[in-house]
C-alpha positions in Angstrom: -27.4 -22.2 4.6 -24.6 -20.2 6.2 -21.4 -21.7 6.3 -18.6 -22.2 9.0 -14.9 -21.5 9.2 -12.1 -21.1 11.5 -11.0 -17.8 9.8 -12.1 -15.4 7.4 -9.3 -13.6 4.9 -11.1 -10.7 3.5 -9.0 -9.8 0.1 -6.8 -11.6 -2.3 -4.1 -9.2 -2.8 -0.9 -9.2 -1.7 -1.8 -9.3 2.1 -4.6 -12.0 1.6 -2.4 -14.2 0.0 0.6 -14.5 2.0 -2.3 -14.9 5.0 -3.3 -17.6 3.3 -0.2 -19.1 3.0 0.5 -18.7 6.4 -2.8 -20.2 7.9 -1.7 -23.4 6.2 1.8 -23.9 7.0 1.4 -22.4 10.4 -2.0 -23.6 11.8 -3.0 -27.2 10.3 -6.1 -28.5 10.3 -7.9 -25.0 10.5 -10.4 -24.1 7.8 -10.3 -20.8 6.3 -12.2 -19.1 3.3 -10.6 -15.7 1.4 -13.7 -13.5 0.4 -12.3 -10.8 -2.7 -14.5 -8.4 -4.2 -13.3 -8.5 -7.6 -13.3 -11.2 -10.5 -9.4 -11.5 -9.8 -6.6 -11.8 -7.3 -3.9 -9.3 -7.1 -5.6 -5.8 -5.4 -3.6 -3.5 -6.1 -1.6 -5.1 -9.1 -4.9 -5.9 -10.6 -6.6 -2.5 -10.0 -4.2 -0.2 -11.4 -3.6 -0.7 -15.1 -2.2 2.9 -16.6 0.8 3.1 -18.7 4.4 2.0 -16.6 2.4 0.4 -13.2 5.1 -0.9 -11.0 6.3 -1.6 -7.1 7.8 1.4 -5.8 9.6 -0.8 -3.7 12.4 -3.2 -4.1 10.6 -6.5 -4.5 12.7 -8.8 -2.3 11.4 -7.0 0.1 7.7 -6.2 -1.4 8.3 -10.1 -2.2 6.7 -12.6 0.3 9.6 -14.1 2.8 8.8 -17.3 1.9 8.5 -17.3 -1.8 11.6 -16.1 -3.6 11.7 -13.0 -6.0 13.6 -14.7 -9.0 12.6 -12.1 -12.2 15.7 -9.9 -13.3 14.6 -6.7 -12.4 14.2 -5.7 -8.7 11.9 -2.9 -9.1 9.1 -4.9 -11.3 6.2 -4.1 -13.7 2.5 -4.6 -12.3 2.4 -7.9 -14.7 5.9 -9.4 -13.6 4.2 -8.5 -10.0 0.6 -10.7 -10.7 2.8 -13.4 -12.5 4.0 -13.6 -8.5 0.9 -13.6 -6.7 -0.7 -15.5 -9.8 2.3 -18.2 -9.1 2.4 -18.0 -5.1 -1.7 -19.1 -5.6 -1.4 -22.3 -7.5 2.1 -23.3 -6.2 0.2 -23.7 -2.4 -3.7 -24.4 -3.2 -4.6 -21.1 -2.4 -7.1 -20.9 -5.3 -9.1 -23.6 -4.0 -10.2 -21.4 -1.0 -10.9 -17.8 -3.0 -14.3 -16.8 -3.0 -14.6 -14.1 -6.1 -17.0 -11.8 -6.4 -18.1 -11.6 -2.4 -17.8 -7.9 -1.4 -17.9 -7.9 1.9 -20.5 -5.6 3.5 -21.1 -6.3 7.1 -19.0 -8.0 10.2 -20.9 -8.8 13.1 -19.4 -10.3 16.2 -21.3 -12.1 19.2 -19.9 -12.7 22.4 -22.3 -15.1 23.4 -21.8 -17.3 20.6 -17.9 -16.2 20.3 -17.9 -15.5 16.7 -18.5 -13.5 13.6 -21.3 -13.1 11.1 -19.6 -12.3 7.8 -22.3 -10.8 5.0 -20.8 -10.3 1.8 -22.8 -9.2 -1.3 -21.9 -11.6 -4.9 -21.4 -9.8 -7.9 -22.6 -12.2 -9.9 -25.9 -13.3 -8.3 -26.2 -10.1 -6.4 -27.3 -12.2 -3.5 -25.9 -11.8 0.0 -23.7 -14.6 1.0 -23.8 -15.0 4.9 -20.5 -16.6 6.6 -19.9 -17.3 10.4 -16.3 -17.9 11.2 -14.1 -17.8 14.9 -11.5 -15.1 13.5 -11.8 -12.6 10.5 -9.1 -11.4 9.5 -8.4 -8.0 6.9 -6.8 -8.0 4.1 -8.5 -5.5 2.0 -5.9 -2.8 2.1 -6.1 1.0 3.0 -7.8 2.3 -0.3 -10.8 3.1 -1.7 -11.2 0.6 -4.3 -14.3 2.7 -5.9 -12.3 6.6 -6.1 -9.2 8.1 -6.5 -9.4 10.9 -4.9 -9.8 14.0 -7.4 -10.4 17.5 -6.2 -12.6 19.9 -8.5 -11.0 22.2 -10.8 -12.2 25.5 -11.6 -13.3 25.6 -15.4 -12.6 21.7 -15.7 -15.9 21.3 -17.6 -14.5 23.8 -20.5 -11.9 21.7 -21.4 -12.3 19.3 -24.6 -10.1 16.7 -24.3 -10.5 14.0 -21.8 -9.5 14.5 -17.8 -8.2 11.0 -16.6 -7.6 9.6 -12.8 -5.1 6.5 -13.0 -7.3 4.6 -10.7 -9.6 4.4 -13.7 -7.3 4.4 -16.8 -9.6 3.6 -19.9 -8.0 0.5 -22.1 -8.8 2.7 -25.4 -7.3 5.7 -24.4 -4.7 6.4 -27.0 -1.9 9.1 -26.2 0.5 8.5 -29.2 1.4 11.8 -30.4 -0.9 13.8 -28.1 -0.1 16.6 -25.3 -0.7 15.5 -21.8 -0.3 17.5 -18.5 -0.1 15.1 -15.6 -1.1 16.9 -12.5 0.5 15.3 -9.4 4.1 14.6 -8.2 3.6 11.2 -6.5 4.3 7.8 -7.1 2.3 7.7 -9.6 3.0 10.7 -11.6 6.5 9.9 -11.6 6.0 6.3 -13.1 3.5 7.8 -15.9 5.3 10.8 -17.1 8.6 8.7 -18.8 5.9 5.6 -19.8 3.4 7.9 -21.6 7.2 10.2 -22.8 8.0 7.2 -25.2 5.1 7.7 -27.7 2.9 11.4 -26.4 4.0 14.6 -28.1 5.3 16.1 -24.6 4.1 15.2 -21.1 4.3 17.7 -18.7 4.5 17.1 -15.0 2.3 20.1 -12.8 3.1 19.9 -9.3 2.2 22.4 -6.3 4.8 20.9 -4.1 8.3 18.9 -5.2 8.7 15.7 -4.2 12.0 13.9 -3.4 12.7 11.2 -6.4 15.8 9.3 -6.3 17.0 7.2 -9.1 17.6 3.7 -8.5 18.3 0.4 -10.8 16.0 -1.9 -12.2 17.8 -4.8 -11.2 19.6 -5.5 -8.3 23.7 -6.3 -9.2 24.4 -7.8 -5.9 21.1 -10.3 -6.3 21.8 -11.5 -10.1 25.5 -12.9 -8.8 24.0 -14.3 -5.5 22.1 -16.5 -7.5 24.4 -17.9 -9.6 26.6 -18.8 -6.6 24.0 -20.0 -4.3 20.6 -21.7 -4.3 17.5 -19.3 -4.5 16.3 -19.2 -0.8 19.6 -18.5 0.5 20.5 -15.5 -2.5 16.9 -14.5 -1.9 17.5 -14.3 2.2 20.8 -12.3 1.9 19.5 -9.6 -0.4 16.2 -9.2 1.2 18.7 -8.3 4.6 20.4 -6.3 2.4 17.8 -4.2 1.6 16.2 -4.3 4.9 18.9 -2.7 6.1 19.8 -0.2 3.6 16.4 1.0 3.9 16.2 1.6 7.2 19.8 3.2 7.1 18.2 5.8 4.5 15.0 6.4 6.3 17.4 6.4 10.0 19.7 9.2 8.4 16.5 10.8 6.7 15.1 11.4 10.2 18.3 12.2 12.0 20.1 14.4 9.6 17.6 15.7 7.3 19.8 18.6 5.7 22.5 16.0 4.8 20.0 13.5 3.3 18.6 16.8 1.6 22.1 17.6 0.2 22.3 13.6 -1.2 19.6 13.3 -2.6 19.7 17.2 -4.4 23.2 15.9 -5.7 22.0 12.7 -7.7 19.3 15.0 -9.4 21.7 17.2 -10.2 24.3 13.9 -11.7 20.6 13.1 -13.4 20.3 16.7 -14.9 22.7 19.2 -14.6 23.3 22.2 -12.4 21.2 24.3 -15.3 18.3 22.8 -14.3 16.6 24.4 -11.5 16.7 21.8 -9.3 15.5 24.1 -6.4 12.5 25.0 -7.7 11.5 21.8 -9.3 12.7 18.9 -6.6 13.5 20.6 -3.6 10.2 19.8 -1.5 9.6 22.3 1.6 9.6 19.0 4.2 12.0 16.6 5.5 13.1 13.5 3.4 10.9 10.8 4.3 8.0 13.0 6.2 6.3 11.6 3.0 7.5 8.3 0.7 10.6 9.2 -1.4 9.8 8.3 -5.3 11.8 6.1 -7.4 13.0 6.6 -11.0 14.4 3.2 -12.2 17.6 3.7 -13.8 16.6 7.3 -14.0 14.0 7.0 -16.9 12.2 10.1 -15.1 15.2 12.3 -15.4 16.2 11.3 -19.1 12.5 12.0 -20.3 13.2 15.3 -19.1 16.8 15.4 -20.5 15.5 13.8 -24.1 13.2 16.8 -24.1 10.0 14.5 -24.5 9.0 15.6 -21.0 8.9 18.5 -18.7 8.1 19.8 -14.8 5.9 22.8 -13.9 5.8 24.0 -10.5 2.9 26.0 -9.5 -0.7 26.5 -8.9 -3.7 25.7 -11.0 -6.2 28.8 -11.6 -8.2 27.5 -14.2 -8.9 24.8 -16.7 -8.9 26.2 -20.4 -10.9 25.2 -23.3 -6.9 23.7 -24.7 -5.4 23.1 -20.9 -4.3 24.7 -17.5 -3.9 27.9 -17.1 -1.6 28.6 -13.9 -1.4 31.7 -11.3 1.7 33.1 -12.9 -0.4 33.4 -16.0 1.5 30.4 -18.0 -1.0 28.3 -19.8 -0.1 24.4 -20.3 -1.6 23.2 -23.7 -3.0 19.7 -23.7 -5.1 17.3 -25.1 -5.3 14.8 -21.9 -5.0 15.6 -18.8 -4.5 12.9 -16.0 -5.6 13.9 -12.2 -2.7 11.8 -10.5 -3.5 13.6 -6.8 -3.8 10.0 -5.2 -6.0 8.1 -2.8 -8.5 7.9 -0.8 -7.9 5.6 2.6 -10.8 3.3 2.8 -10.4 1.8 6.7 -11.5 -1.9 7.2 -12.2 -2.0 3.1 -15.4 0.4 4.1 -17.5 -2.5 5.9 -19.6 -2.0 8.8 -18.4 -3.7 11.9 -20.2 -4.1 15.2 -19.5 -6.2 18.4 -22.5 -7.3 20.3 -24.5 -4.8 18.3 -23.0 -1.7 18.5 -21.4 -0.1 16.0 -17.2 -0.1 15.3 -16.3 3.9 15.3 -12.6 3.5 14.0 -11.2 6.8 15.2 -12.6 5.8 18.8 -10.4 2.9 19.2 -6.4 2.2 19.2 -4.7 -0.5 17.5 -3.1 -2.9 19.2 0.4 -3.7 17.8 -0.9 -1.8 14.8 -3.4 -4.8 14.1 -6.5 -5.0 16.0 -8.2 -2.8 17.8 -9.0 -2.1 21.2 -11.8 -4.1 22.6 -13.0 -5.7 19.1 -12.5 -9.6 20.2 -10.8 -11.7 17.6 -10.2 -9.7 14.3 -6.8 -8.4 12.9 -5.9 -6.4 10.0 -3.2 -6.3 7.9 -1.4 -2.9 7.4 2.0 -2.4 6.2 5.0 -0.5 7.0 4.9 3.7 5.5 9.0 3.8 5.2 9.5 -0.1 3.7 7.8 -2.3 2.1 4.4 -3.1 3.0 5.0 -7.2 2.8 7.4 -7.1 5.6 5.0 -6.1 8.0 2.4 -8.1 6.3 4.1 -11.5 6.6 4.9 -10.3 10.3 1.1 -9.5 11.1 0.4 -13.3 9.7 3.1 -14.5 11.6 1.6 -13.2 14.8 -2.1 -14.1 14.0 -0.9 -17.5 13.8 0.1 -17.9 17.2 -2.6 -16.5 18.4 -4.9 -19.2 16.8 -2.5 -21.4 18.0 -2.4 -19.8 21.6 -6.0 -20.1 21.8 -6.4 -23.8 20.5 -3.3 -25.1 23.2 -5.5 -23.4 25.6 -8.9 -23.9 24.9 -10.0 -20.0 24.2 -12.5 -19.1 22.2 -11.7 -15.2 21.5 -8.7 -12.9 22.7 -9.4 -9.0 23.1 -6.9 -6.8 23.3 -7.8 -3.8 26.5 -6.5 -0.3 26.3 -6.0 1.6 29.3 -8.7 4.9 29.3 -6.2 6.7 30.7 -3.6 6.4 28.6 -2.8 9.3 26.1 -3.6 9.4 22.3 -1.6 10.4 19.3 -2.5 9.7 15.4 -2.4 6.3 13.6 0.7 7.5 11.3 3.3 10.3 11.6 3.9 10.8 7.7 2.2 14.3 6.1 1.4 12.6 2.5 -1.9 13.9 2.0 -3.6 11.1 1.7 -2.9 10.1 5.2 -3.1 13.6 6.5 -7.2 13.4 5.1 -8.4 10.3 6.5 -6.2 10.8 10.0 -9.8 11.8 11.4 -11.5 9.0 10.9 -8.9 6.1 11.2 -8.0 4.3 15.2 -5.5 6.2 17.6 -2.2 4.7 18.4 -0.8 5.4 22.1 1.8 6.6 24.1 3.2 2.9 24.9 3.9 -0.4 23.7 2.0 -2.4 22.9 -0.4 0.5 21.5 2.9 2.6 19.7 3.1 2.2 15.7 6.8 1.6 15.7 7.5 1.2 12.1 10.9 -0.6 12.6 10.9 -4.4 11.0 13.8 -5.7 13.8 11.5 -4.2 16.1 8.5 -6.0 15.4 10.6 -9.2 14.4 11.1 -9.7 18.4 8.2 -8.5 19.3 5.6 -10.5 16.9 7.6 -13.3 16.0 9.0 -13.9 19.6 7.2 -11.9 22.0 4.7 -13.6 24.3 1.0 -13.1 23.4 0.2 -13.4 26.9 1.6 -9.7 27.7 -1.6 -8.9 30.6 -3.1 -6.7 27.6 -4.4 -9.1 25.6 -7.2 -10.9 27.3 -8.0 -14.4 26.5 -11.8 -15.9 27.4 
């Protein structure tokens, strides 16, 4: 028996629940399902369990808009972080409506019967579950779920210890008084080398490139007095503005004046470590700040791991694994007993699913998105992704926002599906303008963005604010049947 909803959520993680959320408050009396993979909420939060996960983000921004972020500490731990989600779930029912364990395979859409075929395989009957709903909406994020992505090493199979991605951190790995060379100057190398610094023998960060980090504190001053002077919501709304703004100040001057953001940010590593420390070498990147996410060291933990001596930063190239570590081109050799491949992700478009409309296949890369979330001429399906210089839950909630008035658009009116047209003679350019490497790999195969509005990525929250929240959905593009 195949079953019927309005809409389709297609991942409980962040994105999937605060579209959740917003289906109910926002379009009553419209049934809706949310198919995850997994055996848990959370996506990302859930995923990633090596040693000092957290947001790289402020989270009363990362936070949903509607639920506030109360915890202490404004940059959070992945378990303060599911706590959240875990409490945003229960607090509004949206646990009753999560379908675990449904990976969703195929999406089918039929214009004569103005809806979608949803096949998702169960993990735990290995059947296929087959659901037809009027909107699907996804949630699944921009990663492959499955692989990190992990270039080969030369001579990587002569050395004896274990080689580790983060994606997949083993539970009984233990790293107490062991050597480990993390290879990788992300996010994520920059949270692991100070967590795994408090009980490893040494932990040596091995980057090619620099990458700007910046410390920042845990907590957020200004937010701790709000609330003891005014209720929640409203110290939750002022700091959230706050930091909204601040951001894009940062990214604003980043963009504009790049040498004197340069300067800035070289000066706090300098406070952080000392003018003996080659800060050129080591955290002076060859790009612009903000061609690629800066990195943040809460209350500097990075920078005193290093100044404790319990951690270190190589910059240079690998030329060969060893039988005891990494030997590198200027003919230093790197002992170690782990080594951890932090050198990212792979982007996994639409969560990997097939997706055809009237029986022809979805090519991503030969459509553009439509207010960065839905594609041209694929009827009634929106995806959820989030902003590359802020937080991704502000253009989350605002993509929710937006879907809801369509629904709502479409009901008042009696339409079935909306399709947003592109013009074949307007110009192309790629999805995102950032050089990270994990963007600048998938960038083939992911949708085009164009010249104009409404097909422009804009990446500016007030922007979108007037143009999703209040902007007319009848703007001549999107066409309504």
């Amino acid at each position: 028996m195949t079953e019927h909803f309005d809409v389709v959520i297609v991942g409980a993680g962040i994105s999937g629940i605060g579209a959740a959320y917003h289906i109910q408050e926002r379009c009553p009396g419209r049934t809706y399902t949310l198919l995850e993979g997994r055996e848990a909420i959370g996506g990302t939060w859930d995923l990633f369990r090596y040693p000092g996960i957290r947001s790289d983000s402020d989270m009363h921004t990362l936070g949903f808009r509607f639920k506030p972020w109360v915890d202490e500490k404004a940059i959070a731990e992945g378990d303060a972080i599911l706590d959240y989600l875990h409490e945003t779930v229960e607090e509004n029912g949206i646990d009753r409506h999560i379908r675990y364990q449904h990976w969703v395979e195929r999406a089918s859409w039929s214009t004569k019967d103005a809806r979608w075929t949803v096949e998702a395989k169960r993990g735990d009957t290995g059947e296929t579950a087959r659901i037809t709903c009027n909107f699907l909406f996804m949630c699944a994020g921009y990663y492959d779920y499955e692989n990190g992505y992990r270039p080969t090493f030369e001579g990587e199979e002569r050395f004896e210890g274990p080689i580790i991605h983060p994606q997949h951190w083993p539970e009984d790995l233990d790293y107490a008084g062991k050597r480990v060379v993390v290879i990788g100057s992300g996010a994520t190398a920059v949270t692991l080398v100070p967590a795994m610094a408090e009980t490893a023998a040494h932990v040596t960060m091995l980057q090619r490139t620099p990458t700007y980090i910046v410390a920042a504190p845990w907590k957020d001053v200004i937010a701790t007095e709000l609330r003891k002077l005014l209720p929640s919501d409203a110290a939750y709304t002022i700091t959230r503005w706050k930091n909204v703004l601040l951001g894009m100040l940062i990214f604003n001057v980043s963009r504009k004046a790049p040498d004197r953001m340069r300067a800035f940010i070289r000066k706090g590593v300098a406070n952080e470590l000392g003018e003996g420390f080659d800060i050129d070498k080591h955290f002076q990147p060859p790009y612009g700040p903000w061609d690629q996410r800066l990195c943040l060291a809460p209350d500097g933990d990075f920078f005193k791991a290093i100044k404790e001596g319990k951690a270190s930063v190589a910059t240079d190239q690998i030329e060969t694994f060893t039988e005891h570590g990494v030997r590198l081109k200027s003919g230093e050799e790197l002992e170690a007993d782990i080594i951890v491949t932090a050198t990212g992700l792979n982007l996994c478009f639409l969560g990997g699913m097939q997706v055809t409309v009237d029986g022809e296949p979805v090519v991503a890369h030969e459509h553009m998105t439509y207010k960065a979330m839905m594609l041209s001429d694929v009827p009634n399906l929106a995806l959820t992704f989030g902003y590359t210089n802020a937080s991704w839950t502000l253009k989350a909630d605002l993509t929710s926002e937006y879907v809801c008035r369509l629904l709502n658009h479409m009901q008042s009116h009696g339409f079935r599906y909306c399709t947003p047209r592109s013009d074949p003679a307007m110009s192309e350019v790629p999805f995102l303008d950032f050089s990270s490497g994990y963007v600048q790999r998938a960038l083939p195969d992911l949708p085009k963005q164009g010249a104009l509005a409404p097909w422009r990525v804009k990446q500016n929250y007030f922007f979108d604010i007037l143009y999703l929240r209040h902007g007319s959905v009848e703007d001549g593009v999107m066409q309504f049947r």
